[in-house]
C-alpha positions as CSV (number, residue, x, y, z in Angstrom):
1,X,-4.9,55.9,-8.3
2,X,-6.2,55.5,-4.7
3,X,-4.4,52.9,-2.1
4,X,-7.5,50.1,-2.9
5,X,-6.6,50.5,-6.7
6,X,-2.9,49.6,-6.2
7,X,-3.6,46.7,-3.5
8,X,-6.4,45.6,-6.2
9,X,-3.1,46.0,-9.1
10,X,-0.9,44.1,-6.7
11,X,-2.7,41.0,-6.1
12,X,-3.4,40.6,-10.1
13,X,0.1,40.7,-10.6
14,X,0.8,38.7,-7.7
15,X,-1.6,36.2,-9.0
16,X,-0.3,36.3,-12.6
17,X,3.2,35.2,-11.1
18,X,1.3,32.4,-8.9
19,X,0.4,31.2,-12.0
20,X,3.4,31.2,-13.9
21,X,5.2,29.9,-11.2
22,X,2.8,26.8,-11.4
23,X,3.3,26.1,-14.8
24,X,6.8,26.2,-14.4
25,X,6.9,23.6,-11.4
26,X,4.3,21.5,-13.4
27,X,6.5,21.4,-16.6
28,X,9.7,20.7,-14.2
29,X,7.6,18.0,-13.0
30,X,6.9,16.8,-16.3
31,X,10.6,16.8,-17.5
32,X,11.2,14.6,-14.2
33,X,8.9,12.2,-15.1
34,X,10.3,11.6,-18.4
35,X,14.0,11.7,-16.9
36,X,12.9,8.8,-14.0
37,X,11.7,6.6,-17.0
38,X,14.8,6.7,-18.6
39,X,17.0,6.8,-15.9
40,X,14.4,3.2,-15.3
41,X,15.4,1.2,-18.5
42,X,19.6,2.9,-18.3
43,X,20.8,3.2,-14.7
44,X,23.0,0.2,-13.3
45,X,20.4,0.5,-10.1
46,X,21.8,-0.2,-6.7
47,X,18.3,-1.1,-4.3
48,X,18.5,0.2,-0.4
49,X,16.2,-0.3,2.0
50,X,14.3,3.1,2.7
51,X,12.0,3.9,5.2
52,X,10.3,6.8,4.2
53,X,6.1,6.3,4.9
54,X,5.8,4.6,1.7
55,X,4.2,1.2,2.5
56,X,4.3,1.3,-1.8
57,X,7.9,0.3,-1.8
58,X,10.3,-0.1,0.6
59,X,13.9,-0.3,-2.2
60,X,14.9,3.0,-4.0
61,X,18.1,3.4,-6.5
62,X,21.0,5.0,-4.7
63,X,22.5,6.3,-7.6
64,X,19.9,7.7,-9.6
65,X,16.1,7.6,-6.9
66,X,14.0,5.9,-8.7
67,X,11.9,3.5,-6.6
68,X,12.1,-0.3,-7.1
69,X,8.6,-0.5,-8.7
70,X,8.5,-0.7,-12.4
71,X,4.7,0.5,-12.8
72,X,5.7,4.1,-11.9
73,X,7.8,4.2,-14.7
74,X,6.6,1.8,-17.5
């Protein structure tokens, strides 16, 4: 196997973990969504003003982070 052969090698299996690394991140995601809509309907919420770009809403839990907008979660 020449030096080309083995870069070609290394950026398939640098690619494969890419992808796997994706997936992971997108099921994490996925297991945080489901978490924020419980944490929605359980958590005694205490709103706070937050000022972080979102014109979307302006309160967020500080206990649990979930924002003060029912529709992300419902």
């Amino acid at each position: 196997m020449d030096v080309t052969d083995a870069m070609i090698s290394h950026k398939k299996r640098l690619i494969q973990d890419v992808v796997k690394l994706q997936n992971t991140i997108h099921q994490k995601n996925r297991a945080i969504k489901i978490l924020e809509k419980e944490l929605w309907k359980k958590c005694k919420h205490v709103w706070v003003r937050v000022n972080d770009g979102d014109d979307l809403c302006s309160k967020q839990c500080s206990r649990c982070g979930v924002y003060c907008l029912a529709s992300l979660y419902t």
